[in-house]
SEMIVO-839628 format. One line per field, with one value per atom (N, C-alpha, C): residue in one letter; x negated, y, z. Coordinates in steps of 0.1 Angstrom, whole numbers. Each point is the difference from the previous one (the first is absolute). Example, Ala and Ser with C-alpha at 12.3 -4.5 7.8 and 13.67 -1.06 7.14 Angstrom:
% SEMIVO-839628
resn	[A	A	A	S	S	S]
east	[-132	9	-9	4	-9	8]
north	[-57	12	12	11	11	11]
up	[78	0	0	-7	0	8]
END
This chain:
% SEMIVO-839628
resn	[X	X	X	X	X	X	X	X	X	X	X	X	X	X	X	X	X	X	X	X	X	X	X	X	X	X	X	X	X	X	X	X	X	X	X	X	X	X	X	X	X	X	X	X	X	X	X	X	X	X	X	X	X	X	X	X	X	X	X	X	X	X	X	X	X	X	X	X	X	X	X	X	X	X	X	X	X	X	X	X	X	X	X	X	X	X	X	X	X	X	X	X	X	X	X	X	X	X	X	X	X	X	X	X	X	X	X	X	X	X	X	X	X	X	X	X	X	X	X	X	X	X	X	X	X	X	X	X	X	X	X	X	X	X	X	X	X	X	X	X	X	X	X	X	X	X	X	X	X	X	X	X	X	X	X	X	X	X	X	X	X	X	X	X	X	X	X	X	X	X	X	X	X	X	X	X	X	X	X	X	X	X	X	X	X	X	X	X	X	X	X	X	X	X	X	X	X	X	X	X	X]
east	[14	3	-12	-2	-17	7	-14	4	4	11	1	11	6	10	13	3	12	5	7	3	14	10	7	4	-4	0	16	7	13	8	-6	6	-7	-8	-6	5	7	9	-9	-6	-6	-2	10	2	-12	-9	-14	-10	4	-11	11	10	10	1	0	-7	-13	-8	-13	-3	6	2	8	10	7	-12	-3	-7	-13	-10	-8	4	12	6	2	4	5	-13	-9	-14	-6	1	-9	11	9	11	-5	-1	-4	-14	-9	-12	-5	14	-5	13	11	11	-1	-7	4	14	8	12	8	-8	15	4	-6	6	-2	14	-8	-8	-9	-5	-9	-12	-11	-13	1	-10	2	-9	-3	9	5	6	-8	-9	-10	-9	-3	-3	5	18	7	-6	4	-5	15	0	9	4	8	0	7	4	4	-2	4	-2	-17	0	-12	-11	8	-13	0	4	-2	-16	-1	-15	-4	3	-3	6	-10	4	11	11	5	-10	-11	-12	-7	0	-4	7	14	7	2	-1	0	-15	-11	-12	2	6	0	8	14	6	-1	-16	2	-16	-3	-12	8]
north	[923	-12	-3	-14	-3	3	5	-2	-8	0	-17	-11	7	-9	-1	13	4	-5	-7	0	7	-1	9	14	13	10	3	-3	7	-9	-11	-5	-2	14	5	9	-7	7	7	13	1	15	10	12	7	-5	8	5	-9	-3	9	-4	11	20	2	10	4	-7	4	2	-7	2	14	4	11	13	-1	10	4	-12	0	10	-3	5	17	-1	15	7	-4	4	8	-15	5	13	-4	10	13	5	6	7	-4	1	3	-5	0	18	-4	14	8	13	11	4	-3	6	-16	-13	-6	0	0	7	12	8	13	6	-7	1	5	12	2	-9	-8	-10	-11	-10	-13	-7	-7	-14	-6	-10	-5	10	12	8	3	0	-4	-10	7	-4	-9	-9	-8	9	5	7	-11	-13	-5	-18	-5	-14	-7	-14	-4	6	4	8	14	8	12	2	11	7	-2	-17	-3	7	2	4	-12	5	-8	-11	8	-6	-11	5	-9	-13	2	-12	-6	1	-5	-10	5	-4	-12	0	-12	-11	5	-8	-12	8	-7	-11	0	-6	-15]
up	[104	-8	-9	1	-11	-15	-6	-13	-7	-7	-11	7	11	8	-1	-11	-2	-15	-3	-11	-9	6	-4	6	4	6	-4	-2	-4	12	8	8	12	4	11	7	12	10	13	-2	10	1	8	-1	4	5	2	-12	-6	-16	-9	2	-10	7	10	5	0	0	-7	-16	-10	-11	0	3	-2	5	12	4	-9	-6	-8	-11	-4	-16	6	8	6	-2	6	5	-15	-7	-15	-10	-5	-4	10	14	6	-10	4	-6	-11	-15	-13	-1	5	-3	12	-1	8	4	-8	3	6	6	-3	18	13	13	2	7	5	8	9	5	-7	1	-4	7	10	0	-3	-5	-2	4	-3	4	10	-10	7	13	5	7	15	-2	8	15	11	13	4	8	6	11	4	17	11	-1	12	-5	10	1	3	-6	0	-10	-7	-13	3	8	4	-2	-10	1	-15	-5	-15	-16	-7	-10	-9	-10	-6	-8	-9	-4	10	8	12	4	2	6	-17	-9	-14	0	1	4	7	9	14	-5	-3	-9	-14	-4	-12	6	11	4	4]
END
């Protein structure tokens, strides 16, 4: 989406961008709290194991996403 085309975001229907936002937030919370998944690795570090992103890092499909 270009910058500056949106004017009211509270009436942007578009579950891709709203799953990217969530994942973002997950990611950083990740990053800043050691304790907040149990997982002992990264969020963002996380490998995809199936589909079309198979191989990508979460950081990675985040990356692609925000291009």
């Amino acid at each position: 989406m270009p910058h500056g085309q949106l004017n009211d975001p509270s009436n942007y229907n578009n579950t891709l961008a709203s799953h990217l936002v969530s994942l973002k937030l997950s990611v950083a919370f990740d990053q800043l709290d050691p304790n907040f998944g149990a997982s002992p690795l990264a969020l963002g570090d996380l490998e995809v194991s199936s589909g079309s992103f198979a191989g990508f890092t979460i950081a990675e499909i985040i990356a692609i996403a925000d291009q």
